[in-house]
C-alpha positions in Angstrom: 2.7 -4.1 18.7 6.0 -4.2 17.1 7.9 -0.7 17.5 8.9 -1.2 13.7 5.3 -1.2 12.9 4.8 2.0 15.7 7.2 3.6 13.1 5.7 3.5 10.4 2.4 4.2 12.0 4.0 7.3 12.9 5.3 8.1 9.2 2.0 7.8 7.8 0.1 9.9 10.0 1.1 12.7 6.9 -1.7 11.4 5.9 -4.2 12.1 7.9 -5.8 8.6 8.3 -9.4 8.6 9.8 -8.4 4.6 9.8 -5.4 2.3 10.1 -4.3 -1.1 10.9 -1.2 -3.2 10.0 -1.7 -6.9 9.6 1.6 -8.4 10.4 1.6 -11.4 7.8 5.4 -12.4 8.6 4.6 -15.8 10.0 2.8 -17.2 6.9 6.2 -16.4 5.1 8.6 -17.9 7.4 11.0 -20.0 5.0 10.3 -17.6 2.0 12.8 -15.3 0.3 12.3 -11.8 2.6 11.1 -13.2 5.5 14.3 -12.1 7.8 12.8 -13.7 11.2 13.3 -10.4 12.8 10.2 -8.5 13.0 7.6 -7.7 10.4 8.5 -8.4 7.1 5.3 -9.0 5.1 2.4 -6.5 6.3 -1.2 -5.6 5.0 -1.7 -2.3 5.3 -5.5 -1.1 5.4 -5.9 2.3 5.5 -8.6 5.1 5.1 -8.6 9.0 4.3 -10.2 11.8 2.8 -6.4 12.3 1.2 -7.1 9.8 -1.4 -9.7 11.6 -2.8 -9.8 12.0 -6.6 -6.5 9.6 -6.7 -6.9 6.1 -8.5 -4.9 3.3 -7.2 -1.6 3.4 -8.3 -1.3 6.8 -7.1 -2.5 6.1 -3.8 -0.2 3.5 -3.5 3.1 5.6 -4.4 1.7 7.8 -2.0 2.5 5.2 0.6 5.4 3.4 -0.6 7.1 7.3 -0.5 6.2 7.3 2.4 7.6 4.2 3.8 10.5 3.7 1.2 13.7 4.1 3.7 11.9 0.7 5.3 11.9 -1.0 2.1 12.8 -3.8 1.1 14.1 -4.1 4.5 12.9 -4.5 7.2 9.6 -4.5 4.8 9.8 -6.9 2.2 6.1 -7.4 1.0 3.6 -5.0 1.5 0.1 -5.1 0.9 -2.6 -2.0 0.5 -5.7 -1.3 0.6 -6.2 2.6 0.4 -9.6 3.8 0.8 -11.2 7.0 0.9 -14.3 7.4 4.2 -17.1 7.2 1.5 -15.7 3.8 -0.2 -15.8 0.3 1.3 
């Protein structure tokens, strides 16, 4: 694993994931504006926890992106997330 992506593993553990896992989508980018060549740059993000609760998507998304804002839009360019709570699928 990347130690970029290590980081930000570390970073979201705030949120007391039950589940997590980074897809590194970086290579199917290559050529495309963000795609810097040096690490992950485009990244799925699937990601379970009872913090979620109650909050609809775009909240649960600011939730991570305030997270992981002094990463983007560098080294993270595009990020993708699916934020679920343990009862949803």
């Amino acid at each position: 694993m990347h130690p970029d992506i290590d980081r930000y593993l570390t970073a979201l553990a705030k949120l007391q994931p039950i589940a997590i896992e980074f897809i590194d989508d970086s290579s199917d980018h290559a050529g495309h504006s963000g795609h810097h060549g040096e690490g992950p740059s485009h990244l799925t993000l699937n990601i379970t926890s009872d913090v979620f609760g109650g909050l609809n998507r775009v909240s649960r998304h600011r939730l991570v992106y305030d997270i992981l804002k002094d990463w983007m839009p560098n080294p993270i360019h595009a990020l993708v997330i699916n934020a679920k709570t343990p009862t949803e699928k």
